[in-house]
C-alpha positions in Angstrom: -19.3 37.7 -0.2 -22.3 35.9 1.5 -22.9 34.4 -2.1 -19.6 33.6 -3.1 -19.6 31.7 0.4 -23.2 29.9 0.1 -22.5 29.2 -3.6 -19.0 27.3 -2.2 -20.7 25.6 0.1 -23.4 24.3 -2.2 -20.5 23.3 -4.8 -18.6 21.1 -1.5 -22.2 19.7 -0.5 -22.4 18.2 -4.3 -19.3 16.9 -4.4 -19.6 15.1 -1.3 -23.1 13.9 -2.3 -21.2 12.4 -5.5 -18.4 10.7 -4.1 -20.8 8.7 -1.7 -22.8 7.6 -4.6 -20.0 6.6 -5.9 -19.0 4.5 -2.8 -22.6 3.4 -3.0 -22.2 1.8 -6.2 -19.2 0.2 -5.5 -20.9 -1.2 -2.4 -23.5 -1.9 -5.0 -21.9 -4.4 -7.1 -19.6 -5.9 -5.0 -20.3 -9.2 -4.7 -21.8 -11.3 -1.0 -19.3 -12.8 1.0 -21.8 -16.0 -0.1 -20.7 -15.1 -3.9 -17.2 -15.4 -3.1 -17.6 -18.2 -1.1 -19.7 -20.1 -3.8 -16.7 -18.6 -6.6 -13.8 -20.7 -4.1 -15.6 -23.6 -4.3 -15.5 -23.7 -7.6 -12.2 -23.1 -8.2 -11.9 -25.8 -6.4 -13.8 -28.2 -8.4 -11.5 -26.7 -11.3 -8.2 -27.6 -9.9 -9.6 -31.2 -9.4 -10.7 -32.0 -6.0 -14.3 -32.5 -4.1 -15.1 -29.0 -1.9 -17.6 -31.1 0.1 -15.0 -33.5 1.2 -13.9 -32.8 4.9 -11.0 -31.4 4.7 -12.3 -28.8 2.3 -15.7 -28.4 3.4 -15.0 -24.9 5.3 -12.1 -23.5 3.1 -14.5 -21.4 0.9 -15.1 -19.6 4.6 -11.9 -19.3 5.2 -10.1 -17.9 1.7 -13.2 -15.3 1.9 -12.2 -14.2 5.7 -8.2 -14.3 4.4 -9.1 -12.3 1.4 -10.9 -9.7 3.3 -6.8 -9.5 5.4 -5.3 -10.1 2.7 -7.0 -7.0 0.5 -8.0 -4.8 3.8 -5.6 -1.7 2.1 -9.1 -1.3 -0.3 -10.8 0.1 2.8 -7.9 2.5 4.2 -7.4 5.8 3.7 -3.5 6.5 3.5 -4.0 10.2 3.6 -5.6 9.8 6.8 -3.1 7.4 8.5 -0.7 10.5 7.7 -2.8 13.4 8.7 -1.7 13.3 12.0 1.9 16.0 12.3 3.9 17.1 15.1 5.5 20.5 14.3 7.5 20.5 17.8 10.2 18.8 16.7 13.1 21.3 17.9 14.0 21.9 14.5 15.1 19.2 13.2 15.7 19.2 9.5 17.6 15.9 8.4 16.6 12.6 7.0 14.0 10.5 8.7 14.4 6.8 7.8 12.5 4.0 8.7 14.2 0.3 7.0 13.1 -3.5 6.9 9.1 -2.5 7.0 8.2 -5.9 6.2 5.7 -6.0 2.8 2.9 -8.8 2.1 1.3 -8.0 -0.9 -0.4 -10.1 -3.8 0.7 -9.8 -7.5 -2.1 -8.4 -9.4 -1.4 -11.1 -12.3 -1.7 -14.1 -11.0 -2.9 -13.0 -7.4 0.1 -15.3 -5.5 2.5 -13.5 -2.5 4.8 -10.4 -3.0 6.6 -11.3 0.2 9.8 -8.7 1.1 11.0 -5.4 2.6 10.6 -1.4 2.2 12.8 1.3 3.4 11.1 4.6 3.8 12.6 8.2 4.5 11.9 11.9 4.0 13.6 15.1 4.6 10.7 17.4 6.6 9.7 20.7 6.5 8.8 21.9 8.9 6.2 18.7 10.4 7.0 15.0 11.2 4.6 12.3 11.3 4.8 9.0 13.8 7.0 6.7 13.2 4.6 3.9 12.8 2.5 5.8 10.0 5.2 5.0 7.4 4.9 1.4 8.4 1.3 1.2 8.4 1.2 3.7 5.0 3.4 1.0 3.5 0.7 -1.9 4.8 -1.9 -0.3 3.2 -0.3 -0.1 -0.2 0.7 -3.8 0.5 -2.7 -5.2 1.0 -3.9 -4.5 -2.7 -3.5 -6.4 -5.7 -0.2 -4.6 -7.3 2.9 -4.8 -8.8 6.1 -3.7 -6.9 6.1 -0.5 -9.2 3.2 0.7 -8.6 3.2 0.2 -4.9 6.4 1.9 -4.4 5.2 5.2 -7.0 2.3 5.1 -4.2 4.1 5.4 -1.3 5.9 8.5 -2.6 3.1 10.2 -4.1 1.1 9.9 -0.8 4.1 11.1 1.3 4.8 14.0 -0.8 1.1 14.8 -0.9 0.5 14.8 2.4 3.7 16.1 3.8 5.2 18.2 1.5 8.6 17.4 2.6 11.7 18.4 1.0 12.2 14.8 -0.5 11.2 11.4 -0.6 13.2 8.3 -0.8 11.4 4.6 -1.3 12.8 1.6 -1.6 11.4 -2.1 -2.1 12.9 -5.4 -2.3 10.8 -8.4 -2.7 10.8 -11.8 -3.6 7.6 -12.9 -6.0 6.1 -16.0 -6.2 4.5 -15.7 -10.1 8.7 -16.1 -10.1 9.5 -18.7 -7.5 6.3 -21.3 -7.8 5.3 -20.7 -11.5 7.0 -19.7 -14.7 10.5 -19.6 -14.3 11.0 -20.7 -11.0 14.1 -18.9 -10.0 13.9 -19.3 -6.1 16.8 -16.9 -5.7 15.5 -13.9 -7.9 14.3 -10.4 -5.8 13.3 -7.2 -7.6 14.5 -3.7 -6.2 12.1 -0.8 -7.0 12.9 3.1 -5.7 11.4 6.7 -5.9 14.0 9.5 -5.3 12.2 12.9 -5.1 12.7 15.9 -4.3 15.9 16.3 -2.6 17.2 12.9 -2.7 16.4 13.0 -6.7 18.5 16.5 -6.9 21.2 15.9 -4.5 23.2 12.3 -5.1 24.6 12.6 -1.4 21.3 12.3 0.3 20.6 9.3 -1.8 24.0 7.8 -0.9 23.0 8.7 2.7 20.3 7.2 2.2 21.4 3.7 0.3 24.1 3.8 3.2 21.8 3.9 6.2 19.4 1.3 4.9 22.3 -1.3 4.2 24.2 -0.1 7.8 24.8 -3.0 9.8 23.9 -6.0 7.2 
């Protein structure tokens, strides 16, 4: 038993050895905050305009320090944010919903605003998590480059993952601006992505509960 044990042990010490040489070669070739700096400027000097004129002189400072809000859902840990569980919860057992979670993300084609709303619910068993975890789970999807898709696939998976509830509903409606500003410039075009699982996938009341509740009072 005392080998099986040390011979575990071993086998968890490697892998954790491995993932943070992998984290140290990402940190490895990422590039200097003066690299991206130097990379605005010339984008700059692409679209046609001077970076050392005044106005512009300290906007390669600035994109880099936005960038780093903008993309901040790189460095977050979403199983984390949702590790935290009360189990006290008097037993309840019905939908949890949390609606109008406001999303900024950045399309991961041309790297321009996803600007727009996600509703989030589960049906628990057995364990709750704060309210304010779904919101900040959703941010930290948000703040990558993505496409609505994607994003909202996330958000499920992690909640299933770490929860295990009885189902998962997702919904996202946003507004994209490689729509509005470029292309075909339909100001007036939204996309609506979901994820039923689980329960709400099996059982078309709960998703009608659920479509209900997020469109209540609008």
């Amino acid at each position: 038993m005392d080998a099986i044990v040390k011979h575990q042990q071993q086998t968890a010490d490697q892998a954790g050895k491995k993932v943070e040489n992998q984290a140290d070669d990402h940190t490895k070739d990422r590039p200097s905050r003066e690299d991206a700096e130097a990379a605005v400027r010339t984008l700059i000097k692409w679209a046609g305009d001077d970076p050392t004129r005044e106005g512009l002189i300290d906007t390669p400072r600035r994109v880099a320090k936005a960038f780093g809000e903008y993309f901040s859902g790189y460095g977050a840990d979403p199983a984390g944010v949702l590790s935290r569980t009360f189990e006290e919860v008097e037993s309840y057992d019905d939908i949890v919903i949390v609606r109008d979670i406001d999303v900024t993300s950045h399309c991961e084609h041309h790297m321009v605003p996803v600007i727009g709303r996600a509703h989030v619910a589960y049906l628990p068993d057995g364990k709750v998590v704060g309210l304010s975890k779904l919101a900040r789970l959703v941010d930290i999807y948000a703040r990558r480059l993505q496409t609505q898709e994607t994003m909202t696939a996330q958000i499920a998976d992690a909640l299933e993952s770490v929860l295990k509830p009885k189902g998962v509903a997702i919904m996202v409606d946003a507004v994209h601006h490689c729509m509005t500003m470029r292309g075909v410039k339909n100001k007036c075009a939204s996309t609506i992505t979901t994820q039923f699982r689980g329960a709400f996938r099996d059982d078309a009341r709960l998703e009608q509960r659920f479509l209900a509740s997020i469109n209540a009072s609008k």
